[in-house]
C-alpha positions in Angstrom: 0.0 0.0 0.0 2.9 2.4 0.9 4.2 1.7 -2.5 1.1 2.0 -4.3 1.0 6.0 -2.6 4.1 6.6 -3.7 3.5 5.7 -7.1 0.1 8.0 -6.8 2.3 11.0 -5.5 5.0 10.4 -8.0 2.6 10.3 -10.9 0.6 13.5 -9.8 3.8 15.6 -10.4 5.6 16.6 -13.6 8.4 15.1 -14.8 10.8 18.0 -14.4 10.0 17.6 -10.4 11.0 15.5 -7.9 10.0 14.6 -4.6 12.1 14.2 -1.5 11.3 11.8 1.2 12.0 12.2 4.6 11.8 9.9 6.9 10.2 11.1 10.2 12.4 12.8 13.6 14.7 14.4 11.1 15.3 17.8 10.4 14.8 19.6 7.1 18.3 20.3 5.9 18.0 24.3 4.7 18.6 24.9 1.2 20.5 28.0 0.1 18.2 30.9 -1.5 18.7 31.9 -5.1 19.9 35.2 -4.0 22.4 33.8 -2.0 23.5 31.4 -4.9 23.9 33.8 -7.8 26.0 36.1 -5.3 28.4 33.3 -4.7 28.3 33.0 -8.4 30.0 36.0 -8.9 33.8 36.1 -9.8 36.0 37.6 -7.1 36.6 41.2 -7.5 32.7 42.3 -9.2 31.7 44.1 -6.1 34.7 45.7 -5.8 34.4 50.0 -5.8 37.1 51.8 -7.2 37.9 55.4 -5.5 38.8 58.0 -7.4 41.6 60.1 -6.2 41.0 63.3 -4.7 41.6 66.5 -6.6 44.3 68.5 -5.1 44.1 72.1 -4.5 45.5 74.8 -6.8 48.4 76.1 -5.3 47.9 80.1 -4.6 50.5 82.6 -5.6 50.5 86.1 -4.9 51.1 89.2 -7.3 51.8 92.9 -7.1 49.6 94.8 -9.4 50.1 98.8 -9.0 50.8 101.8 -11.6 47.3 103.0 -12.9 44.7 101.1 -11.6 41.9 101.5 -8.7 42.9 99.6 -6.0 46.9 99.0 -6.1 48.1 96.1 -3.9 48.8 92.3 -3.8 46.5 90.2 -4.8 45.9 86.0 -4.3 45.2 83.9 -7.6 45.1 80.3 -8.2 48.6 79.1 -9.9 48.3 79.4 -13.7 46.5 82.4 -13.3 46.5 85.4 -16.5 47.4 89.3 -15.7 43.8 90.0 -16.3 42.4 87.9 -13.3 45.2 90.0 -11.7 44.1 93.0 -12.7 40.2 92.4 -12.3 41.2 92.0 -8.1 42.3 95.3 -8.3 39.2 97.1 -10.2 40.6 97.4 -13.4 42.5 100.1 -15.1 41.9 103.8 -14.5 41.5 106.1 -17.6 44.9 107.0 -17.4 46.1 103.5 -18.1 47.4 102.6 -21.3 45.4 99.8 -22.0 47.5 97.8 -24.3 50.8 98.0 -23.0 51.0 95.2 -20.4 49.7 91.5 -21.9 46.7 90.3 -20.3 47.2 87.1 -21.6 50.2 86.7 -19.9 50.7 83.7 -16.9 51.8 85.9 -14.1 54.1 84.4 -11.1 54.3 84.3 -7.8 56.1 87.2 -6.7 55.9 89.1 -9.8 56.0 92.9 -10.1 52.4 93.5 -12.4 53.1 97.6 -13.2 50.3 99.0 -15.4 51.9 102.9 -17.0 49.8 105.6 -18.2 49.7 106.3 -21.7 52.5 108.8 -20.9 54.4 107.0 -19.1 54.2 103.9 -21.7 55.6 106.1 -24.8 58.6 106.8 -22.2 59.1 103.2 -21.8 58.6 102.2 -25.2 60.8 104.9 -26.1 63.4 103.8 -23.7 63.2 100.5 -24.9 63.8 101.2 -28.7 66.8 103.4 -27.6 68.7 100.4 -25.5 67.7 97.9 -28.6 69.9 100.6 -30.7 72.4 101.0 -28.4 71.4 104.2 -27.1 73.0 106.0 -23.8 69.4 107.8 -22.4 71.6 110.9 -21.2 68.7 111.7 -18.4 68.3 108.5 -16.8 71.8 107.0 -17.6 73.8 106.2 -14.4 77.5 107.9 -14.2 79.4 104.7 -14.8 76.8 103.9 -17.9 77.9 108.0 -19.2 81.0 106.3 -18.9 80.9 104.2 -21.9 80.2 107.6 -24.3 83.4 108.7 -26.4 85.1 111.5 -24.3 83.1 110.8 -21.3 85.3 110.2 -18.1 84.8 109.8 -14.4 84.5 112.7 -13.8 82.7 114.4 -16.7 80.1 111.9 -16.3 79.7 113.0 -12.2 78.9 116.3 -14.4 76.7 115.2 -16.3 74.7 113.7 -13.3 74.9 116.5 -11.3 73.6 118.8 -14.2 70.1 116.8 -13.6 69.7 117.3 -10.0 70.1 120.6 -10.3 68.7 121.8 -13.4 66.1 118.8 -14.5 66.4 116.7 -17.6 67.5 117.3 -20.7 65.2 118.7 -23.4 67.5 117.6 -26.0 70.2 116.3 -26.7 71.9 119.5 -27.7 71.7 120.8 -24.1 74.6 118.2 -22.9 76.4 121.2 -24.1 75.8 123.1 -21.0 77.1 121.0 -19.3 80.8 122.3 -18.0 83.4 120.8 -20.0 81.8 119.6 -22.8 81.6 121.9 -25.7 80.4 121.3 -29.9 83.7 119.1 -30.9 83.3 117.2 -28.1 78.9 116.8 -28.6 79.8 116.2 -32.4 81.8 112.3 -31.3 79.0 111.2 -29.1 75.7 113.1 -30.6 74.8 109.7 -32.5 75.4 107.8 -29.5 72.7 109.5 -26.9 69.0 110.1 -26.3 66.9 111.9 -24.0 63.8 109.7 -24.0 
């Protein structure tokens, strides 16, 4: 009779199923969950979050802006920084500023010296600059032992020269080196080509 049930049971279910007899006063083993078998299932390594690394901070550098602008003084920007984030701390130009000599573009450094001329002051630097490219002695700002390098111009002619200035102002042109005491036309005529007074 005990067979013939199991035969009933056995035919009652489909054929992909399976019964499991157990005898009685034992315990029901427990089977794993599906959960718990497809997440042992997984290779090592899946689960595994990788951390990105942490951005460091810009380093800060700090920059003198002054000449003509609003607020002259040193400012903080980020390393990398241009002239015009420079400027833009300070609140801008005033409308004396020449507005295209200095670079805006221009990385600036830490420690750096950001000087913004008037438009005056910039055709006296450009002027300057032109005059040293040609090899120019500027005979009002030219130091006594530069005067030194002119043709006829000693030690002391050139403590002349500087003592002129600080008593009379600069030179209006290059002619007036000639008031100077000791330096008369033959004199002017071997150096004349060799000085400037912007």
């Amino acid at each position: 009779m005990f067979f013939s049930l199991v035969m009933f049971m056995t035919g009652c279910q489909r054929k992909d199923e399976a019964i499991v007899l157990i005898p009685s006063g034992e315990d029901v083993a427990e089977f794993p969950s599906l959960e718990a078998v497809e997440q042992a299932a997984e290779p090592v390594g899946s689960s595994v979050t990788v951390q990105e690394p942490a951005k460091a901070e810009p380093q800060m550098i700090y920059v003198y802006v002054c000449g003509a602008v609003r607020d002259p003084g040193v400012v903080e920007v980020p390393e990398g920084s241009r002239a015009e984030e420079a400027l833009r701390l300070v609140g801008g130009m005033t409308v004396e500023a020449d507005p295209f000599y200095v670079n805006l573009a221009e990385t600036v450094t830490d420690g750096q010296k950001l000087y913004f001329p008037t438009l005056e002051e910039a055709e006296t630097l450009e002027a300057e600059v032109k005059a040293t490219a040609e090899g120019l002695v500027n005979i009002n700002t030219a130091s006594a032992e530069e005067l030194c390098a002119l043709p006829g111009i000693g030690a002391s002619r050139a403590a002349d020269i500087v003592r002129y200035r600080e008593q009379n102002g600069a030179f209006q042109t290059k002619e007036d080196i000639m008031k100077v005491s000791g330096i008369k036309q033959n004199a002017y005529d071997k150096l004349c080509d060799k000085i400037t007074v912007q």
